[in-house]
VEXVO-834265 format. One record per residue: y, x, z of N, C-alpha, C, O, CB in turn; residue in one letter. Coordinates in pm, whole numbers, padded with zeros to 5 digits, always signed. Each point is the difference from the previous one (the first is absolute). Glycine has a CB too. Layout:
% residues N
YXZYXZYXZYXZYXZa...
% end
This chain:
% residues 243
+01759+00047-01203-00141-00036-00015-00040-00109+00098-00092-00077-00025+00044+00307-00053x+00124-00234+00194-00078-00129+00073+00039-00109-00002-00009-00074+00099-00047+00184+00023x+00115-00151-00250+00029-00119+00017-00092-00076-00108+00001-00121-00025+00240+00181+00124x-00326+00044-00160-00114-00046-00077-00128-00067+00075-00075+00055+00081+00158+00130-00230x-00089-00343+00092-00120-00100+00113-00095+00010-00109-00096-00055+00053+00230-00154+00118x-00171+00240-00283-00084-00053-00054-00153+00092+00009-00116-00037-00013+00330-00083-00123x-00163+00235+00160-00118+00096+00007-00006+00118-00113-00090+00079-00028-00036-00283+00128x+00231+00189-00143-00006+00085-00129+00058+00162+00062-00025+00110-00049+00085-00353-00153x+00005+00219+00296+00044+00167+00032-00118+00038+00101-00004+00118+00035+00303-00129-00049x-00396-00077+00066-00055+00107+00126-00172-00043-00089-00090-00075+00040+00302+00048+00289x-00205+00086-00421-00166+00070-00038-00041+00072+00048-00081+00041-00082+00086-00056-00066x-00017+00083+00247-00052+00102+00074-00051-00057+00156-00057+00057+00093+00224+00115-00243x-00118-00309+00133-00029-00092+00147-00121-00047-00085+00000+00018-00121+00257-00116+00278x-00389+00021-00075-00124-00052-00040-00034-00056+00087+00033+00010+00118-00090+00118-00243x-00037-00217+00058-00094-00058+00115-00180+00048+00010-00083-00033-00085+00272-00189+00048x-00218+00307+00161-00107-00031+00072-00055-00072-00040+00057-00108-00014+00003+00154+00152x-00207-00036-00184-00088-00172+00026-00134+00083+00014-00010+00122-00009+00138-00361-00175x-00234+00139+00210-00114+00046+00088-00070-00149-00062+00033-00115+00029+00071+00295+00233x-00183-00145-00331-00099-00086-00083+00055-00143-00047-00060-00108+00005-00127+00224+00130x+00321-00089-00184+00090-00127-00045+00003-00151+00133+00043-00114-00016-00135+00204-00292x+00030-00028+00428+00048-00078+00085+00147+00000+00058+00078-00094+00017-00304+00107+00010x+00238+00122-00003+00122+00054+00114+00064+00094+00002-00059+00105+00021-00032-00178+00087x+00260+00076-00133+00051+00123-00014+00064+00072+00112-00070+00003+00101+00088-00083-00306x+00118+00148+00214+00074+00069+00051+00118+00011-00129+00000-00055-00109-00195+00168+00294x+00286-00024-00127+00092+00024-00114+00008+00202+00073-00010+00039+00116+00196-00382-00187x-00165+00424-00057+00020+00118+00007+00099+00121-00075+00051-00057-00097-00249-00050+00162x+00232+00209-00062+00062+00005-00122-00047+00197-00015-00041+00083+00081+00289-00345-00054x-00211+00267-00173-00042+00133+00001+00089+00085+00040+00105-00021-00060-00236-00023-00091x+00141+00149+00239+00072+00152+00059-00060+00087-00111+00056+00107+00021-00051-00128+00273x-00068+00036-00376-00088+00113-00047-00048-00026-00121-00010-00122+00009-00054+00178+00195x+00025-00027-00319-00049-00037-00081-00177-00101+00030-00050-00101-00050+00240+00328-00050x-00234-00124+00210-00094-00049+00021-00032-00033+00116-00121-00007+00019+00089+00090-00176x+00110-00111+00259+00023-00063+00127+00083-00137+00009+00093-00034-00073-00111+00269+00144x-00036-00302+00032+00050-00147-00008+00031+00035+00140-00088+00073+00045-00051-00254-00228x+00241+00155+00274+00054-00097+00124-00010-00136+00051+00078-00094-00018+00038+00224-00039x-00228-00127+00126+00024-00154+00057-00022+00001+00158+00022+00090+00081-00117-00208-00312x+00045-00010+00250-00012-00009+00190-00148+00063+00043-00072+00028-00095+00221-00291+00125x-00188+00282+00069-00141+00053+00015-00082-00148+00012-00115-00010-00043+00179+00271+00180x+00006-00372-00075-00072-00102+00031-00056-00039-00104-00113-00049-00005+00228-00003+00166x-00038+00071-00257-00091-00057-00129-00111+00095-00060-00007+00011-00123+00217-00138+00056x-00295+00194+00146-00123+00091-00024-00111-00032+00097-00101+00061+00036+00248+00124-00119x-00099-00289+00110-00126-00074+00074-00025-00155-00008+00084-00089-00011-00047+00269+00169x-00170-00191-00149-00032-00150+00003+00019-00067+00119-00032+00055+00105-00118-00015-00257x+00207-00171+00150+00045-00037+00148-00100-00114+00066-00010-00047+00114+00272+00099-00184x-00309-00067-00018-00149-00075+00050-00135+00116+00075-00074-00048+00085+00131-00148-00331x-00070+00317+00209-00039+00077+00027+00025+00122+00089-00082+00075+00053+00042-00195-00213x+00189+00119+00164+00050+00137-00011-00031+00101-00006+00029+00075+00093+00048-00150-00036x-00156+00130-00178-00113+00065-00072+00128+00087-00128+00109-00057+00005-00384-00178+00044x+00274+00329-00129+00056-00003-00059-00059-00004-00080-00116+00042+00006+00238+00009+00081x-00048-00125-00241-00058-00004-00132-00028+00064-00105+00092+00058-00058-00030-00174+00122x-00180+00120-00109+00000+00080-00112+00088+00040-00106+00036-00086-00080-00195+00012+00138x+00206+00214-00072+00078+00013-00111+00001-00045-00126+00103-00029-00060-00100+00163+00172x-00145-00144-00171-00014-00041-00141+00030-00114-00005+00007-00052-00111-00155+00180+00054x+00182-00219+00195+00036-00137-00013+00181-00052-00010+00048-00113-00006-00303+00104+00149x+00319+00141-00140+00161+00014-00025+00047+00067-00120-00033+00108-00050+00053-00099+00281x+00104-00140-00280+00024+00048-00137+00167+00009+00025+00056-00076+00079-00286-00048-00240x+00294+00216+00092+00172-00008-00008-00012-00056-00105-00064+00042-00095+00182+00145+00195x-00046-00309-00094+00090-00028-00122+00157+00036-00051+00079-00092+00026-00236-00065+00028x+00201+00245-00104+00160+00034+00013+00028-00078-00056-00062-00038-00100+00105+00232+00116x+00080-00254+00038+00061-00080-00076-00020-00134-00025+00082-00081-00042-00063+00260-00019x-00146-00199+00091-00054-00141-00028+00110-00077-00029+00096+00045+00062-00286-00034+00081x+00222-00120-00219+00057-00096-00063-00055-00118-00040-00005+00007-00123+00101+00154+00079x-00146-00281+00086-00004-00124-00042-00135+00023-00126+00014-00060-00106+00289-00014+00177x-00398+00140-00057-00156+00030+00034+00014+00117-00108-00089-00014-00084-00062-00246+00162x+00232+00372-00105-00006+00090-00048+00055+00163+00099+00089+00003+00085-00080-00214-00299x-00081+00314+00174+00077+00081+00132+00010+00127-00114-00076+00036-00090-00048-00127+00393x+00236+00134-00262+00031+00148-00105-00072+00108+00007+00006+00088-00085+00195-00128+00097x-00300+00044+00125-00131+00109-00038-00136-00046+00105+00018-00024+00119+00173+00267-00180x-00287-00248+00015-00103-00023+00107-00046+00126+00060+00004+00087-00086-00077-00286-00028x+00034+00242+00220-00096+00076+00058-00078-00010+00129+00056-00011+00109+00070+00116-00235x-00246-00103+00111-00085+00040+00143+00068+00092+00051+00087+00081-00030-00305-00119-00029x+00112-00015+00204+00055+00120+00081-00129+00105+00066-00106-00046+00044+00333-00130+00024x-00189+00343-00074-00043+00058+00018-00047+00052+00180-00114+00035+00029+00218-00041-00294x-00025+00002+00332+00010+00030+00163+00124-00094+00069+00089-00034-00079-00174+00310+00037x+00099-00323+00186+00114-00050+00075-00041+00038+00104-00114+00021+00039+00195-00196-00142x+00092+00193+00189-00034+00046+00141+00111-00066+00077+00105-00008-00064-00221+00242+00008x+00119-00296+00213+00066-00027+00069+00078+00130+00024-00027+00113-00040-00113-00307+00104x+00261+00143+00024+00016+00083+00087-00064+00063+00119-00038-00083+00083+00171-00011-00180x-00154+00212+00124-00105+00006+00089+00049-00058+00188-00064+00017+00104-00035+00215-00311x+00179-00273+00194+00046-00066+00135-00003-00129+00021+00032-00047+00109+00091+00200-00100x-00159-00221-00104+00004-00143-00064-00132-00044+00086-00095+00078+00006+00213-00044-00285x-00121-00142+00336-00112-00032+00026+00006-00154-00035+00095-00066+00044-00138+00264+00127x-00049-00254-00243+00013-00172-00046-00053-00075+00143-00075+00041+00088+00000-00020-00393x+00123-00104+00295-00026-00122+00100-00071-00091-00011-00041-00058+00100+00196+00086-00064x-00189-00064-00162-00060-00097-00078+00051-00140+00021+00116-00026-00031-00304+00171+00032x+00112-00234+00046+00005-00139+00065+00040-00026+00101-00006-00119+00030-00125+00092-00118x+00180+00106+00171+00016+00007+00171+00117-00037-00019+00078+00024-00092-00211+00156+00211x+00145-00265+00007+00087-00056+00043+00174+00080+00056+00108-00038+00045-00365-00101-00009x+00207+00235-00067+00108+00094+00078+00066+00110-00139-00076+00058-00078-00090-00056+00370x+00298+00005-00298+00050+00117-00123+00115+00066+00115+00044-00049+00104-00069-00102-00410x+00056+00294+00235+00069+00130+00082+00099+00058-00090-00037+00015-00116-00171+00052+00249x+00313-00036-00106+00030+00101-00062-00013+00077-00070+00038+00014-00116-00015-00058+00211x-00111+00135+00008-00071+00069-00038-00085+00003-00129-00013+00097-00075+00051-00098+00284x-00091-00117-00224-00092-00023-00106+00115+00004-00169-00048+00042-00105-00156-00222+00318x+00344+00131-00201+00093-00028-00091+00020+00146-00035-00024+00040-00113+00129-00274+00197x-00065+00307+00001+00072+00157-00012-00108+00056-00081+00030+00071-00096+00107-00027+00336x-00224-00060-00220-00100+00076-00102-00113-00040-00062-00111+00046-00024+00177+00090+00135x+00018-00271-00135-00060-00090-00127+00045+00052-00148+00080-00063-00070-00066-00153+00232x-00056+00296-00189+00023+00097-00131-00160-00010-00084-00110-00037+00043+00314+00241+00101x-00166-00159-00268-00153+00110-00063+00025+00028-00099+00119+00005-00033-00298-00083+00108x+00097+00104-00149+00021+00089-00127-00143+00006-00074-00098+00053+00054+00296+00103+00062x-00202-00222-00263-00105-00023-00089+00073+00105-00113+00113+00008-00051-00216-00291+00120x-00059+00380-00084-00025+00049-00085-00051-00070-00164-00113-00046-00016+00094+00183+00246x+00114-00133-00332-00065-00041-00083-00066+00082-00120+00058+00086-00068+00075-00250+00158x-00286+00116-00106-00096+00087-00122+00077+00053-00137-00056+00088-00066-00148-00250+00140x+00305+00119-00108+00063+00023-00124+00131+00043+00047+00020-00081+00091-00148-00085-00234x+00289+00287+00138+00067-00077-00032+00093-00076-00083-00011-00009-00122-00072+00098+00243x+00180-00150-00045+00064-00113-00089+00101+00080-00073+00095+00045+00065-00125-00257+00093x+00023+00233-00272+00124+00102-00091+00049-00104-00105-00039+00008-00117-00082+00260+00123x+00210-00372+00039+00064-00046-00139+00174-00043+00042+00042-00061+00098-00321-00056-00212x+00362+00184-00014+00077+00009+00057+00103-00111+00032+00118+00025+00024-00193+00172-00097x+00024-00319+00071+00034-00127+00022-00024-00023+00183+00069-00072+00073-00146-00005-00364x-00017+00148+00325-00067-00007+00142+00083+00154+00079-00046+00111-00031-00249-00253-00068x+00411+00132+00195+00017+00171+00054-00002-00036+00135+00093-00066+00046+00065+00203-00224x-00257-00100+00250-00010+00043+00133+00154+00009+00098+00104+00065-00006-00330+00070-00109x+00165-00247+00210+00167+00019+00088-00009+00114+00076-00103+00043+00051+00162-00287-00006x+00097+00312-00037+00021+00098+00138-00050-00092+00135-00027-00119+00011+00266+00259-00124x-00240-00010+00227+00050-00065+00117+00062+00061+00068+00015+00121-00015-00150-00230+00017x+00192+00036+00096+00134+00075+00101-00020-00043+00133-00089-00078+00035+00280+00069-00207x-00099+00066+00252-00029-00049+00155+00098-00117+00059+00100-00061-00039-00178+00313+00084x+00017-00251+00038+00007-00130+00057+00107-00086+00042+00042+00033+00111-00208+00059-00065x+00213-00168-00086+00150-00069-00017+00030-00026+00124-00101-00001+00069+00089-00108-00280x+00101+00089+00265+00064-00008+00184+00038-00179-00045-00028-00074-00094+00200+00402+00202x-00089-00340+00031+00004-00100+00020+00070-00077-00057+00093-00010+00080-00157+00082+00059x+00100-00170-00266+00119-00094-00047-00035+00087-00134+00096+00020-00075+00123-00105+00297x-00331+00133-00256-00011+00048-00193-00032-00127-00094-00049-00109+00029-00076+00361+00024x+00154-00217-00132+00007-00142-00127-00162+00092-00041+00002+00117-00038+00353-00217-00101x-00480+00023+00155-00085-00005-00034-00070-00119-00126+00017-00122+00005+00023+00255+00226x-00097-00078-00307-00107-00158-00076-00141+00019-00010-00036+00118-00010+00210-00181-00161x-00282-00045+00171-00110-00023+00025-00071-00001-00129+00047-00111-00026+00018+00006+00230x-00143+00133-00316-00016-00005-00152-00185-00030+00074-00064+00098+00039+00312+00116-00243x-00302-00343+00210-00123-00015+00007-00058-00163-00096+00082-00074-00055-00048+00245+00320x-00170-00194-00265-00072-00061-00052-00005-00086+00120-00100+00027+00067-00002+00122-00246x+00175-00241+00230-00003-00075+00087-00103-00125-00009-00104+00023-00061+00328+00074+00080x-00211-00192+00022-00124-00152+00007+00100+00004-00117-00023+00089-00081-00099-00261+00351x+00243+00083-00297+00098-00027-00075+00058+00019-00112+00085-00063-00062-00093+00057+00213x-00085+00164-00182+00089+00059-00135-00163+00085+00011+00001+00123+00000+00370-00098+00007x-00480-00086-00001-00111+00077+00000-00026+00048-00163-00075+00097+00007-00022-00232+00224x+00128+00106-00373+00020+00003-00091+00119+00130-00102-00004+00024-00121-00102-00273+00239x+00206+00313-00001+00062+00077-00034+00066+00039+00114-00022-00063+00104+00015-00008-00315x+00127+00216+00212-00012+00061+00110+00171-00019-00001+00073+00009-00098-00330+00164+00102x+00279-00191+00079+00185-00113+00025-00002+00050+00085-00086-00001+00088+00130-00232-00151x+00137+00339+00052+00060+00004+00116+00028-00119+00078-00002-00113-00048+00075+00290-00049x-00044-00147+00234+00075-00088+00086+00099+00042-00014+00021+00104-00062-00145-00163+00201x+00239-00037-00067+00130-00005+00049-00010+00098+00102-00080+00004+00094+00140-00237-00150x+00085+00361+00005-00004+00041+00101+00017-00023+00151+00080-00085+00039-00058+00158-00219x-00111+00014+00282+00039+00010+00115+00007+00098+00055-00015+00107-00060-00036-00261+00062x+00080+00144+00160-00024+00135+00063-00018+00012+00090-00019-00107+00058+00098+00171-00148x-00087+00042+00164-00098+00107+00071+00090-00111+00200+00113+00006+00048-00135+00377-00308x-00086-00452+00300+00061-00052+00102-00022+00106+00137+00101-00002+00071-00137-00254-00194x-00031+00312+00155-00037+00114+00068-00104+00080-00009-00094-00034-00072+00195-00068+00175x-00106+00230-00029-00111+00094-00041-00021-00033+00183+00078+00002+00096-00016+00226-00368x-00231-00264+00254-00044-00035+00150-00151+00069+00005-00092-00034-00074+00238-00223+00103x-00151+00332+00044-00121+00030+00049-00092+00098-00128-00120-00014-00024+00144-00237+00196x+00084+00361-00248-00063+00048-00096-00013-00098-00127-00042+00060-00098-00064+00080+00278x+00135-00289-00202+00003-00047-00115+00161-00094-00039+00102-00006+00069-00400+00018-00032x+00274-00066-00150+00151-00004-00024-00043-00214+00004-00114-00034-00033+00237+00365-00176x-00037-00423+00243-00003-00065-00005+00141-00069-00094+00118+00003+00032-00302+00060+00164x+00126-00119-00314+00069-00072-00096+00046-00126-00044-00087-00087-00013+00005+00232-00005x+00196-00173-00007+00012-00153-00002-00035-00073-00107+00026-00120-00011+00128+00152+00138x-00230+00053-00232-00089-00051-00121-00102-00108+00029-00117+00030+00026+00139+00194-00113x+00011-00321+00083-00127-00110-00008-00133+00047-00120+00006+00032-00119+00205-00250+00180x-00318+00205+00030-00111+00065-00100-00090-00090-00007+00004-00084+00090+00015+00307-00042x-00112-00237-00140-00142-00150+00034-00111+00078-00088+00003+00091-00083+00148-00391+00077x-00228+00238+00053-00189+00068-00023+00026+00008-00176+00057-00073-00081-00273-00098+00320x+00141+00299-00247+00003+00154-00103+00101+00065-00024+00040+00050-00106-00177-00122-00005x+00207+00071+00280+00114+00132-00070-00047+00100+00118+00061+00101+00034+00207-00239-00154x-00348+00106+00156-00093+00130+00052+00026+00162-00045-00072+00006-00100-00104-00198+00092x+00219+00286+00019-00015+00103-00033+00137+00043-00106+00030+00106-00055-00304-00149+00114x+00351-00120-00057+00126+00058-00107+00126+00051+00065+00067-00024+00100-00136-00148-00266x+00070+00270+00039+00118+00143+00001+00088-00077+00044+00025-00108-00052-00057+00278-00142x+00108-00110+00327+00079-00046+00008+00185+00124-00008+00009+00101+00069-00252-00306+00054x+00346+00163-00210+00071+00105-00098+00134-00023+00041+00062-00106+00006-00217+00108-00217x+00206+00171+00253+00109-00024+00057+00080+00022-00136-00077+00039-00088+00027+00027+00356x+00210-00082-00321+00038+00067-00132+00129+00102+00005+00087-00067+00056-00184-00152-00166x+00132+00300+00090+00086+00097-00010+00101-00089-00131-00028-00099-00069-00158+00351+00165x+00321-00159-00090+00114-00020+00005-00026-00071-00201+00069-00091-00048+00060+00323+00310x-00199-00185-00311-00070-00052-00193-00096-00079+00055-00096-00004-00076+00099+00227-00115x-00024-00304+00316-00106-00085-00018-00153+00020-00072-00072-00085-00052+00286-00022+00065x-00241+00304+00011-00119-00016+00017-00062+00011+00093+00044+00051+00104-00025-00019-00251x-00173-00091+00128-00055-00049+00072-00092+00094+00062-00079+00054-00076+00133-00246-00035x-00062+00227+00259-00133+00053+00066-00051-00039+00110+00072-00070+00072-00020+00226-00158x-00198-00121+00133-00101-00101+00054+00042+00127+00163-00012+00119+00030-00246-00261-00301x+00305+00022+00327+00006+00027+00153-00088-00026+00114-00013+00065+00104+00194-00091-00179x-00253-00109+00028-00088-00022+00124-00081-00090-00126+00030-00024-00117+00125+00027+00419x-00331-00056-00170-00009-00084-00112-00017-00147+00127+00022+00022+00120-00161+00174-00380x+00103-00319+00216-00004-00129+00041-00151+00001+00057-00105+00002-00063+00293-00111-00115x-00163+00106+00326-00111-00055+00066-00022-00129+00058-00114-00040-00025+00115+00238+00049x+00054-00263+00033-00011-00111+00046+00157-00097+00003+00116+00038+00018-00341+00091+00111x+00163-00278-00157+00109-00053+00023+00027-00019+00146-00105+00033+00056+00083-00122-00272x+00137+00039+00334-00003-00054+00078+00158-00074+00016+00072-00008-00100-00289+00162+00172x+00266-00208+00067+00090-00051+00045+00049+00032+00059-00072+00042+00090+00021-00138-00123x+00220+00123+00069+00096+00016+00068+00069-00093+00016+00055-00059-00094-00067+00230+00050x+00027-00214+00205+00127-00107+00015-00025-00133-00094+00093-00078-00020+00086+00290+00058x-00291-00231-00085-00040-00102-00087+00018+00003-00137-00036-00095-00069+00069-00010+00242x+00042+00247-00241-00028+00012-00107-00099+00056-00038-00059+00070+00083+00228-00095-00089x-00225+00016-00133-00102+00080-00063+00056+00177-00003+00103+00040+00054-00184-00289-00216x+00034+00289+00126+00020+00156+00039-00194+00126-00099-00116-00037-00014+00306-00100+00379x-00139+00236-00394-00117+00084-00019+00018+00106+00069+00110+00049+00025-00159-00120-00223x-00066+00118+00234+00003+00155+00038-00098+00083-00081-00115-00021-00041+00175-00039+00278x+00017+00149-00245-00031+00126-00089-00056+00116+00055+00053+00037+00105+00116-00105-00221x-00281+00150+00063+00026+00129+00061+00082+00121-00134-00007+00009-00122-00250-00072+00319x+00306+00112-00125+00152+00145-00007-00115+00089-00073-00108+00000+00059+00315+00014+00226x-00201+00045-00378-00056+00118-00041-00001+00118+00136-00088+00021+00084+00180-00090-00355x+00061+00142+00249+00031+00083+00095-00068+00108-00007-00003+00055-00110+00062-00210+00227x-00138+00223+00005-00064+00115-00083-00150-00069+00011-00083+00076+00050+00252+00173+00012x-00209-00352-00092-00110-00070-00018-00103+00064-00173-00122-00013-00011+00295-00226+00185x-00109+00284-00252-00075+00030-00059-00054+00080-00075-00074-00017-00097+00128-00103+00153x+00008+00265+00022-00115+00102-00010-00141-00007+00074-00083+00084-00033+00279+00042+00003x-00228-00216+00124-00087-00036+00028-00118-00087-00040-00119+00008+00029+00275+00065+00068x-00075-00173-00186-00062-00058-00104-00044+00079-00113-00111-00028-00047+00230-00142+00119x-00050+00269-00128-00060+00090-00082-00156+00037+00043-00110-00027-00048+00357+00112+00005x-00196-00007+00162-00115+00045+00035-00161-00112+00093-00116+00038+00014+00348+00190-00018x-00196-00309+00031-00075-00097+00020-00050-00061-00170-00112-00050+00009+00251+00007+00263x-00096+00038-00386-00056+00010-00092-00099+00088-00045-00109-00034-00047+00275-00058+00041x-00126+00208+00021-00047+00115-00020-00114+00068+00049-00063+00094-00049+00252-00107+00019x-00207-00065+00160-00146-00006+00053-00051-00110+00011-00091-00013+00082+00120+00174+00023x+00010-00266-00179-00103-00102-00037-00132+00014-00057-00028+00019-00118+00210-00103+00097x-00257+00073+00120-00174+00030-00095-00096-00132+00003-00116+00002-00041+00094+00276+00134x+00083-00387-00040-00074-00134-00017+00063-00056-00106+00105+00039-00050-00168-00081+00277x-00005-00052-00261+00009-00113-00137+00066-00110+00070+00022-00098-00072-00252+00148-00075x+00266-00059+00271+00035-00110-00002+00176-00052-00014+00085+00088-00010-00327-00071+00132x+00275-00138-00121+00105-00037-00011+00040-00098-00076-00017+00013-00121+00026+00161+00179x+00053-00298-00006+00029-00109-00062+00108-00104+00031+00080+00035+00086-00288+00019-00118x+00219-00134-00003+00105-00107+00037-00020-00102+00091-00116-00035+00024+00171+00071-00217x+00083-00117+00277-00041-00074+00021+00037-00140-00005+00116+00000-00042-00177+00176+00111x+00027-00282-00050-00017-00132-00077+00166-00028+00031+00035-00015+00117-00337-00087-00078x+00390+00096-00138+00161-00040+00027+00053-00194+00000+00083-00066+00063-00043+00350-00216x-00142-00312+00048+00066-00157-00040-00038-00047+00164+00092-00076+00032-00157+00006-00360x+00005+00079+00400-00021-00082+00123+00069+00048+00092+00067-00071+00075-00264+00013-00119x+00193+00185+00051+00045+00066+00162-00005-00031+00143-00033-00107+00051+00150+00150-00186x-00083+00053+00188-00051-00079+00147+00127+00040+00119+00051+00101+00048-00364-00064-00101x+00322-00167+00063+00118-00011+00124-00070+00106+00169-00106-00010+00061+00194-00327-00184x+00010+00412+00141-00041+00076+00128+00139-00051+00149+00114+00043+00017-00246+00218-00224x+00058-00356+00280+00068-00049+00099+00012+00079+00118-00067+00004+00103+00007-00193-00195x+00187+00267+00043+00050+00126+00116+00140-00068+00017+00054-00108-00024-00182+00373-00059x+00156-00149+00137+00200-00071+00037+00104+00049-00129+00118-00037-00008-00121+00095+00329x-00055+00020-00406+00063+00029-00130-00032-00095-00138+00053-00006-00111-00064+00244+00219x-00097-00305-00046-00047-00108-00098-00048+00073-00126+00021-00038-00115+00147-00143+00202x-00232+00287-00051-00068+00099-00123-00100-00103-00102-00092-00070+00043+00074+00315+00144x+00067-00235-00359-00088-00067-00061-00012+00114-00108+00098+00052-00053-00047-00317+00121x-00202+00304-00098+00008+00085-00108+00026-00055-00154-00090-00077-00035-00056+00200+00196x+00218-00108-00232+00067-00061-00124-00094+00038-00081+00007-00027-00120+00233+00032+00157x
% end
C-alpha cells in the first residue's frame, strides 16, 4: 500500500479547513473521530480558539471532490498542550503534546472510507511515512518517501521527513511486515538538524486515553484551525516552523 502517491489508498486521511481559508491535515481513528495536532484548534492571530461550526473534515478530499463531508460536533487538545501562539519562543514540551481529537456530528460509515489503527511508538531507525495535505499536494493526500525515526528526544520523536505548511496534524504511519498501515505519531512542526530539514512529531504512547477523556469533558464550542499556507517561522535553536 505505500507505494500508492495518488491518494487513492488513504481516504480516511482529510483535510481540516476553517471557512475555506485554512486547513490542517487529519485522519480518522474512529468512525467518528479525527486525529490531528492541537495547534490547529486555535487562531494564531488571536490565540482564541475557533468556533466549531467553522471546521469541516473533508475525507479524502481529491482535486475539489472529498468522499464524505462532515461538520464538526466537539474538539479537544491535549490537556497538557499549551499553544504558544506568535511568541517567539517553541518547547518541546509544546510538540509532545501537540495532539487532539475532533468529534464528528455524523459518523463516517462508507466502506470505501476505514478508519486507521494505531500503535506505539516506533524507536529509533523505524521506516516511517508522512500521508498529509501539504502547501504542494494541497489538492490530494500523497504519501512521502519513506523515512525514519532519527531520534526520540525529550518525549517526542524527531523525523527525517521533510514536511511544508498543511501537513500540520498529518498521520504519521509506521507499516508492519503486509505493509499495513498505522498512525504512530502525528506532524507537529517542521524544523532543522545539522542543516537539514527535519519534522517533529508527537508519539501517541499512552497519550490518548487522555484525549478520550479530554473530549469527553468538552463543554465549550470552541475550536478551530490554524492559518497553514503562511506559517510562521519560530527563531529558537531547533529552528521550530509550524507546517
Amino acid at each position: 500500500m505505500h507505494t500508492t502517491q495518488d491518494g487513492r489508498a488513504w481516504e480516511a486521511v482529510g483535510r481540516l479547513e476553517i471557512s475555506g481559508e485554512a486547513f490542517c491535515t487529519g485522519a480518522l481513528i474512529e468512525p467518528r473521530l479525527v486525529l490531528t495536532a492541537a495547534h490547529c484548534l486555535f487562531d494564531p492571530t488571536t490565540g482564541e480558539r475557533v468556533a466549531v461550526e467553522d471546521i469541516q473534515f473533508l475525507a479524502g478530499w481529491r482535486h475539489g471532490r472529498a468522499a464524505a463531508y462532515r461538520r464538526v460536533r466537539s474538539a479537544a487538545p491535549h490537556p497538557d498542550y499549551v499553544y504558544t501562539g506568535g511568541s517567539s519562543t517553541d518547547s518541546t514540551d509544546r510538540v509532545r503534546h501537540d495532539l487532539a481529537l475532533i468529534q464528528l456530528q455524523h459518523p463516517i460509515r462508507n466502506t470505501t472510507i476505514t478508519p486507521f489503527a494505531t500503535d506505539a511508538q516506533p524507536g529509533k531507525g523505524a521506516r516511517v511515512g508522512v500521508v498529509s495535505y501539504a502547501h504542494n499536494r494541497s489538492e490530494a493526500p500523497a504519501l512521502q518517501e519513506l523515512c525514519q525515526v532519527m531520534a526520540q528526544q525529550d518525549g517526542m520523536l524527531v523525523l527525517s521527513c521533510a514536511v511544508d505548511f498543511g501537513a500540520s496534524g498529518s498521520p504519521v504511519f509506521s507499516f508492519d511486515e503486509n505493509d499495513t498501515p498505522r498512525i504512530v505519531s502525528v506532524v507537529s512542526a517542521k524544523a532543522q538538524a545539522n542543516g537539514q530539514p527535519v519534522s517533529l512529531a508527537a508519539p501517541l504512547n499512552d497519550l490518548l486515553p487522555a484525549l478520550h477523556d479530554a473530549l469527553a469533558n468538552s463543554g465549550d464550542k470552541g475550536a478551530g484551525l490554524t492559518t497553514m499556507a503562511a506559517g510562521t517561522r519560530r527563531d529558537t535553536g531547533a529552528k521550530f516552523v509550524k507546517p
